[in-house]
C-alpha distance (Angstrom), angle and dihedral (degrees) to the residues before:
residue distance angle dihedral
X1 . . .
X2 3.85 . .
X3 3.42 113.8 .
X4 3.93 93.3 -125.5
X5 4.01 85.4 61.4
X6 3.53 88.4 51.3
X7 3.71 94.3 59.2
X8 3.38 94.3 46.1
X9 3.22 101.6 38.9
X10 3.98 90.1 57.7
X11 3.57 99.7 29.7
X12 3.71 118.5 -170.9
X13 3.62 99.0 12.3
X14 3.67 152.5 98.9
X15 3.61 119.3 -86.6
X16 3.77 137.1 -165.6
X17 3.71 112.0 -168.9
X18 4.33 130.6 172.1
X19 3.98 100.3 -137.9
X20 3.49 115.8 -134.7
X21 3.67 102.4 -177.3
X22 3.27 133.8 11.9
X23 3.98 137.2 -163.0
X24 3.75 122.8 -104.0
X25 3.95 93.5 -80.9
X26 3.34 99.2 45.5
X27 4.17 109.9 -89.4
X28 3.01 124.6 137.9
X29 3.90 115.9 -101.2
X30 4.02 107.3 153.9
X31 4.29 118.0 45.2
X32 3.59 148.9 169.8
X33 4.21 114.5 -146.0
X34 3.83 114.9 -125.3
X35 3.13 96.1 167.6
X36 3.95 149.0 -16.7
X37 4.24 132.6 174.6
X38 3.36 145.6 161.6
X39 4.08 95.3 -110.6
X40 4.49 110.6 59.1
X41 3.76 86.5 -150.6
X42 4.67 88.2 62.5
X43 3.76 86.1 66.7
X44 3.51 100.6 55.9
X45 3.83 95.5 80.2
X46 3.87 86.5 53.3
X47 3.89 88.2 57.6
X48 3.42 102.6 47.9
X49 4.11 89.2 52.0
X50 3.75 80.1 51.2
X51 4.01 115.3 63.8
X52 3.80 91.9 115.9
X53 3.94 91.3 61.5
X54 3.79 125.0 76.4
X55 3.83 99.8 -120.9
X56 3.66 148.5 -173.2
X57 3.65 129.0 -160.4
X58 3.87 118.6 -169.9
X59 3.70 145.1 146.7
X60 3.83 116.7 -106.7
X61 3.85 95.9 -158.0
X62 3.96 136.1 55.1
X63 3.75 122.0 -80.5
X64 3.23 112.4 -134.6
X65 3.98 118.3 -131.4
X66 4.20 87.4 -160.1
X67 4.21 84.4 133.2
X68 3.97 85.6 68.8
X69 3.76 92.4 58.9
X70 4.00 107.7 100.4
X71 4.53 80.3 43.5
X72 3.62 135.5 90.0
X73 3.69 117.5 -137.7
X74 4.17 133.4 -158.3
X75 3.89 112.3 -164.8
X76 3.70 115.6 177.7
X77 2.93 106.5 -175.0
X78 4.04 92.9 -168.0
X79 3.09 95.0 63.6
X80 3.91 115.0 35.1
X81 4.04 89.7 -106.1
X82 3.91 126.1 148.8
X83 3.80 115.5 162.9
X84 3.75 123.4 170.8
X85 3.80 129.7 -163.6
């Protein structure tokens, strides 16, 4: 399965996956599901049971950053800065 199926196909959750292929700098572009849910902490289990594999766990919707609201934050970018307020 492509990876871009696998985020759509499980949209707004957390994925384990065992790459199979990967492009030429290393994502991964080719994957089997092991497992995916709602809850990051229900795929744990799977990834303990699966140290033999070569896996990749991500999330396949946006995290918010709504903690950061009542701060003021300085990125540049240029330089490697972040400063929060």
């Amino acid at each position: 399965m492509k990876i871009e199926e696998v985020k759509k196909e499980y949209s707004n959750e957390w994925v384990l996956v065992e790459v199979l292929e990967e492009d030429e700098i290393g994502n991964p572009t080719e994957v089997k599901v092991l497992a995916h849910s709602k809850v990051k902490s229900e795929i744990y289990e799977v990834m303990k049971n699966s140290v033999d594999k070569y896996t990749y766990h991500f999330y396949t919707g946006e995290i918010g950053l709504s903690f950061l609201r009542n701060f003021e934050i300085n990125i540049d970018f240029k330089n490697g800065i972040l400063e929060i307020y």
